[in-house]
GUNU-816678 format. One record per residue (C-alpha): residue in three letters; x, y, z. Coordinates in Angstrom, 3 decimals. Each point is the difference from the previous one (the first is absolute). Last residue first. Layout:
<atoms>
[atom "Ala",[X,Y,Z]] ...
</atoms>
This chain:
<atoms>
[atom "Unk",[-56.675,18.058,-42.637]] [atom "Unk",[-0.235,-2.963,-2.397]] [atom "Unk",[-3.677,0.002,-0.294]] [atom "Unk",[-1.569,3.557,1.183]] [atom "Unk",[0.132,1.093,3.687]] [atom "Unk",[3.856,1.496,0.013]] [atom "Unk",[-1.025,2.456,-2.616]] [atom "Unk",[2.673,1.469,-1.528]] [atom "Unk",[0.665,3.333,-1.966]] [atom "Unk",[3.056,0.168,-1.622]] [atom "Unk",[3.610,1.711,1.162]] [atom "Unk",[3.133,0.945,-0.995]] [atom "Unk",[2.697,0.736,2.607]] [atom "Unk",[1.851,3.481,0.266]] [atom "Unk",[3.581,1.297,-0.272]] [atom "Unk",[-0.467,1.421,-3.594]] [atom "Unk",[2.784,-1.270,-1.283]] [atom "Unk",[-0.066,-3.278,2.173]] [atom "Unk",[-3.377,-0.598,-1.265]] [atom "Unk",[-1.149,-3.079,2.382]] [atom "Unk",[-2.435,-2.344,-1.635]] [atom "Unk",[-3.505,-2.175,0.598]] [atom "Unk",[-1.368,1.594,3.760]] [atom "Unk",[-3.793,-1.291,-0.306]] [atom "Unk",[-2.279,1.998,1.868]] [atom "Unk",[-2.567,0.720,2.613]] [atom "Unk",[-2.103,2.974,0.434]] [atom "Unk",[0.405,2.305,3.135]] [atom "Unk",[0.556,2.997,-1.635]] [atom "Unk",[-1.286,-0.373,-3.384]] [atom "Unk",[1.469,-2.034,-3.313]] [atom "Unk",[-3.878,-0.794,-1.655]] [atom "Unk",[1.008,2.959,-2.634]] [atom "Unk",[3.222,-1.491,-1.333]] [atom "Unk",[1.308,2.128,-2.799]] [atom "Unk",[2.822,-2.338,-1.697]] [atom "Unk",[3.209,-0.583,0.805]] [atom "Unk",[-0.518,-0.127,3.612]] [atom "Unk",[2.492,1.948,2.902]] [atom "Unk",[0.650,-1.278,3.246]] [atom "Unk",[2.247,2.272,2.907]] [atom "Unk",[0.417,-2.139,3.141]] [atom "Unk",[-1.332,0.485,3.534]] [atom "Unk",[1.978,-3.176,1.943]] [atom "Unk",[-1.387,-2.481,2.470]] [atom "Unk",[2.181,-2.582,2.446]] [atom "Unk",[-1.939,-3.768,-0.397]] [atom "Unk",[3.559,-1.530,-0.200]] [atom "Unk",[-0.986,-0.532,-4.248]] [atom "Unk",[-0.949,3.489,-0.210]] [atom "Unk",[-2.836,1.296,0.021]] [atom "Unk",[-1.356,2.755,-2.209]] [atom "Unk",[-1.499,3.578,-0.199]] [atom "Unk",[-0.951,2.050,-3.284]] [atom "Unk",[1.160,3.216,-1.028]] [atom "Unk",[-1.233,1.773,-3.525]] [atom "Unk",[1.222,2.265,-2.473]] [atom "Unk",[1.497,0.306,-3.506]] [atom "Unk",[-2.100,-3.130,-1.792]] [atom "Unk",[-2.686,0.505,1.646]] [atom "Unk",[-1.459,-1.243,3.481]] [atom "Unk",[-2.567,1.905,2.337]] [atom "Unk",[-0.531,1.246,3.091]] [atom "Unk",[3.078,-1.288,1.675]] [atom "Unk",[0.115,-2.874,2.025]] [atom "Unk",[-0.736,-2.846,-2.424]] [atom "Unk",[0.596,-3.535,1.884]] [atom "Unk",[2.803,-2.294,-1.461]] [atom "Unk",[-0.344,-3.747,-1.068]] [atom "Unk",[4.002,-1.337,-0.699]] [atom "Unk",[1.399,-1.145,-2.793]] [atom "Unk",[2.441,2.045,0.009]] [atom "Unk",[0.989,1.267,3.012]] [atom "Unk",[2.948,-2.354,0.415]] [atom "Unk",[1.378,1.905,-2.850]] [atom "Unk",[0.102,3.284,1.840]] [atom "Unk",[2.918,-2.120,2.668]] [atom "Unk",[0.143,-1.479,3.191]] [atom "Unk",[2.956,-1.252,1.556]] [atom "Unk",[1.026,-3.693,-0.636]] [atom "Unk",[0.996,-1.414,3.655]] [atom "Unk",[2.965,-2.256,-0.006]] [atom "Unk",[-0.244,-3.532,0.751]] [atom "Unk",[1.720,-0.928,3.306]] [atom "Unk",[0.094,-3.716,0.066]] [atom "Unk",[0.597,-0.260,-3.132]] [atom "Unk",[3.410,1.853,0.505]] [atom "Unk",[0.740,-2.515,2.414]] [atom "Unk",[1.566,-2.801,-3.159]] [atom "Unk",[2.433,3.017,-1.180]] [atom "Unk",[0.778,1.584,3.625]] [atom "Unk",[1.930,-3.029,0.509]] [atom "Unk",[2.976,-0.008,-2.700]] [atom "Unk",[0.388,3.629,0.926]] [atom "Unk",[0.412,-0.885,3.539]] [atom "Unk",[2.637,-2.574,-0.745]] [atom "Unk",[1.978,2.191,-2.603]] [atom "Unk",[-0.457,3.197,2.471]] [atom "Unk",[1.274,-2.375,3.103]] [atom "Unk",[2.807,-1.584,-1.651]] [atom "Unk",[1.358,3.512,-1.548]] [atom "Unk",[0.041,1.198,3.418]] [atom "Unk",[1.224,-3.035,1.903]] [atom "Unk",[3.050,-0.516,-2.175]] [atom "Unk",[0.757,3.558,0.335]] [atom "Unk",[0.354,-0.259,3.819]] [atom "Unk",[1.251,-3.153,-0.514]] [atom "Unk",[3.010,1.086,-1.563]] [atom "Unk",[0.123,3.118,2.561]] [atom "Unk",[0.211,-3.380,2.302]] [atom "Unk",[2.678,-1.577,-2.016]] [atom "Unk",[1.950,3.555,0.176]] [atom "Unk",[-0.236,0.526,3.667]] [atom "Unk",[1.099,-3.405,1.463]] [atom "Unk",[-1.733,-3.250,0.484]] [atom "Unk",[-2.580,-2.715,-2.044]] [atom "Unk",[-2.319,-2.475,0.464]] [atom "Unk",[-2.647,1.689,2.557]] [atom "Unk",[-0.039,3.368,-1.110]] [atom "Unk",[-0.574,-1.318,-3.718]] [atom "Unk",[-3.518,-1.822,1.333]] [atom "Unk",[-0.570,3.032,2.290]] [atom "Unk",[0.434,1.778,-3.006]] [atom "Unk",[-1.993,-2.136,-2.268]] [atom "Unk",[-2.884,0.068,2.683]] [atom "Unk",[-0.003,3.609,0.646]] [atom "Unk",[-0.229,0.905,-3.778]] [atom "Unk",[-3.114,-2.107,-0.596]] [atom "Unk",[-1.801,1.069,2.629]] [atom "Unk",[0.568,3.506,-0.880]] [atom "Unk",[-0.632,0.171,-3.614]] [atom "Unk",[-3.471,-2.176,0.566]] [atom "Unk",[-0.677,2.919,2.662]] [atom "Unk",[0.388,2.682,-2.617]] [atom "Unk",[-1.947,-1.547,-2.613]] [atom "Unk",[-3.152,-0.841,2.572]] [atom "Unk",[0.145,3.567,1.091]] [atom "Unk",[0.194,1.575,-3.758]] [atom "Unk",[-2.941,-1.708,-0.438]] [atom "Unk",[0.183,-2.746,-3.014]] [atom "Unk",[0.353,0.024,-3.833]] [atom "Unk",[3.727,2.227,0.133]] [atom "Unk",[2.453,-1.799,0.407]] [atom "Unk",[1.783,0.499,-2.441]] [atom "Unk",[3.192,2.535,1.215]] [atom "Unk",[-1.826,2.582,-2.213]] [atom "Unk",[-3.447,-0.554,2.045]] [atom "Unk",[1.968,-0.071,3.400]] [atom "Unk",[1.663,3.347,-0.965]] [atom "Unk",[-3.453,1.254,-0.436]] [atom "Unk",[-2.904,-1.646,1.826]] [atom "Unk",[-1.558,-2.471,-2.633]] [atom "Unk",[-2.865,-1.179,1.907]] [atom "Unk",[-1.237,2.972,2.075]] [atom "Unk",[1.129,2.462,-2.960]] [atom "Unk",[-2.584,-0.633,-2.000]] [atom "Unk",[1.409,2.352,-2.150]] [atom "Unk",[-2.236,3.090,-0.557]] [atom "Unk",[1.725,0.941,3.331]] [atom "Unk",[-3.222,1.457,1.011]] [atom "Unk",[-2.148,-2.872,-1.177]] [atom "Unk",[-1.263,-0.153,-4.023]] [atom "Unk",[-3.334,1.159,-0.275]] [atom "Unk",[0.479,1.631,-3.310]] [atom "Unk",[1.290,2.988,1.777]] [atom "Unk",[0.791,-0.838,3.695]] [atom "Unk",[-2.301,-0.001,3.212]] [atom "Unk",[-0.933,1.478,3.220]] [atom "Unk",[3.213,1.800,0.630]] [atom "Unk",[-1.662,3.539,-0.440]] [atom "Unk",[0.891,0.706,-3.423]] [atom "Unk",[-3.749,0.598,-0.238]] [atom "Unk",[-0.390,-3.291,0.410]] [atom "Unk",[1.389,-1.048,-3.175]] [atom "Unk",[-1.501,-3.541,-1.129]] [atom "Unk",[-0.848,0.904,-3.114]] [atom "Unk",[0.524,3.806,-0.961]] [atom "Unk",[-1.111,2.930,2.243]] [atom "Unk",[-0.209,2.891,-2.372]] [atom "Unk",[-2.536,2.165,2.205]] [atom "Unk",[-2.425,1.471,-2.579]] [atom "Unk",[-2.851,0.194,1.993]] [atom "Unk",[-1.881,-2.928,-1.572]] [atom "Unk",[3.569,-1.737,0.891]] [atom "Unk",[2.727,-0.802,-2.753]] [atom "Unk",[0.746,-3.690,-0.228]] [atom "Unk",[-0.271,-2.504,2.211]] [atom "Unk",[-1.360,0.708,4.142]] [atom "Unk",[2.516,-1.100,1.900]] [atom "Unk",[-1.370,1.528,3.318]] [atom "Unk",[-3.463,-1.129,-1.100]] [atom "Unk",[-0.554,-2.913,2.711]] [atom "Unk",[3.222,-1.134,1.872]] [atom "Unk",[1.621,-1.807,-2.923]] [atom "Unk",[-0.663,1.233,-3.682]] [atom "Unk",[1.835,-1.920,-1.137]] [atom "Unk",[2.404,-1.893,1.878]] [atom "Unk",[3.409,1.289,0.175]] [atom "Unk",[0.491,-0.065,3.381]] [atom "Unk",[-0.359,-3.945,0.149]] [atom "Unk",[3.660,-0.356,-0.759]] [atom "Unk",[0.812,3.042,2.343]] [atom "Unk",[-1.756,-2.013,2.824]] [atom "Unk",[2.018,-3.329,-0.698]] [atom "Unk",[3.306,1.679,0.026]] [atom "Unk",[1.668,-1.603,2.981]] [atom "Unk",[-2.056,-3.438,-1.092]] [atom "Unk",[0.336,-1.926,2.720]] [atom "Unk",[-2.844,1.307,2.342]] [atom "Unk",[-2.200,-1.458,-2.196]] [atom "Unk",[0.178,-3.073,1.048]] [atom "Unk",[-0.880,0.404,3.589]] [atom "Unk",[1.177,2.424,2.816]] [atom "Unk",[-0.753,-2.731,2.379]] [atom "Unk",[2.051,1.392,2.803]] [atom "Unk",[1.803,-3.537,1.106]] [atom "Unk",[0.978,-0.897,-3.718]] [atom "Unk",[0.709,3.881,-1.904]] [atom "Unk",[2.219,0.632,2.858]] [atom "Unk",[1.323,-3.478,0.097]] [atom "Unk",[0.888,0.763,-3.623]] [atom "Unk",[1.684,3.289,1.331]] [atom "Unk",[1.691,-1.941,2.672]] [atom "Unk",[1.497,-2.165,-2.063]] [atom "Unk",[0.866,2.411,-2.900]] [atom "Unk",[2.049,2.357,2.552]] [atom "Unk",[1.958,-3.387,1.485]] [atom "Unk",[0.393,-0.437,-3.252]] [atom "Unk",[1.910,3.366,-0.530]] [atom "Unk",[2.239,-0.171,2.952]] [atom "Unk",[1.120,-3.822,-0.871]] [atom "Unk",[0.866,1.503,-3.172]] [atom "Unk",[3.000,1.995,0.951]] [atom "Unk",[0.847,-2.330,2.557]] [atom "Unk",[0.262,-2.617,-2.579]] [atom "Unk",[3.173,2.076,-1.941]] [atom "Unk",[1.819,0.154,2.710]] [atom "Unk",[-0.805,-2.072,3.439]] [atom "Unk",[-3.233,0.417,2.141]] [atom "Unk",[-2.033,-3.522,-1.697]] [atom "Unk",[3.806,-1.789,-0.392]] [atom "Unk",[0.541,0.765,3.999]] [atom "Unk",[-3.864,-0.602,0.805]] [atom "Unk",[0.560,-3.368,-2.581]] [atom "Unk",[2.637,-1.221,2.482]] [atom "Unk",[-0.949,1.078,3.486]] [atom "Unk",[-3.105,-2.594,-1.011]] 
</atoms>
């Protein structure tokens, strides 16, 4: 036992016994306080941030009846989304983190990456601590233990990725398709706002525009959202009636 505490507290093994003992209790954080899944995606909330349209009309797309320019997903700049609902890294950045993204591991939270890095380290240094003596053997495994832990973790984070599938923000084209409810007067083919769900139930006022005069497309009629103009910044719409065959 006085044996692996010496090798455990002895250079280069020291230098990770520090970190795991971090990861240990941060996992038995996570264990004994029940923070849930969740809780290991760092970034989780800023993927989700980009939903559209998320906390009622704050991301309002397109240009406001009162001319406020407040494109998909923008909260009014206010943090409450990202244009074209991406989140507000407009990365994903709670799977692919950075320098752990360009090292490749990226696929899995930056938390389960870093702890796979320090595991792995520790052990092939405690392994090298063990069999060998003298400053420049242990620098050697030092280095050793490095480039054994990134090629191990790497190697890993491939077959856990699918564990951890990455959220697909929300974008215009998920709107089509989709029934929308007339909230403007009327509906031509320069002016008109409709409401619609999104897929996580959150609502969005969009701007909708018809080809064609439509004179049953009221507030508070339903229709049909068929195409997004990405000129014009607006959705084409047709009336729809839910209660007929097919609807």
């Amino acid at each position: 036992m006085g044996g692996f505490v010496a090798a455990a507290l002895a250079f280069p093994t020291a230098l990770f016994s520090f970190a795991l003992v971090v990861v240990v209790g941060y996992w038995l954080l996570m264990l004994v306080g029940g923070l849930g899944f969740d809780a290991l995606h760092g970034g989780h909330g800023v993927g989700h941030a980009g939903h559209v349209g998320h906390a009622g009309h704050a991301g309002d797309l397109g240009h406001g009846a009162g001319g406020h320019a407040a494109h998909e997903g923008h909260g009014g700049h206010g943090g409450h989304g990202a244009q074209d609902g991406h989140g507000a890294d407009g990365r994903g950045a709670h799977h692919h983190g950075g320098v752990l993204g360009a090292l490749g591991l990226g696929g899995v939270p930056v938390t389960v990456a870093v702890s796979l890095l320090v595991a792995l380290a520790w052990f092939v240094s405690l392994a090298g601590t063990v069999l060998t003596s003298g400053a420049p053997a242990r620098g050697g495994v030092f280095a050793v233990a490095l480039v054994a832990s990134w090629a191990g973790t790497r190697l890993l984070v491939r077959p856990l990725s699918r564990l951890f599938p990455e959220d697909r923000p929300a974008t215009r084209g998920d709107f089509v398709g989709r029934v929308c409810v007339i909230r403007t007067g009327r509906v031509t083919a320069d002016f008109g706002q409709a409401e619609v769900t999104a897929e996580d139930g959150s609502t969005a006022t969009v701007q909708v525009r018809t080809l064609t005069e439509e004179p049953g497309l009221a507030a508070g009629r339903t229709a049909l959202i068929f195409d997004y103009d990405a000129d014009g910044e607006h959705f084409l719409v047709a009336p729809f009636d839910p209660a007929l065959p097919g609807g």
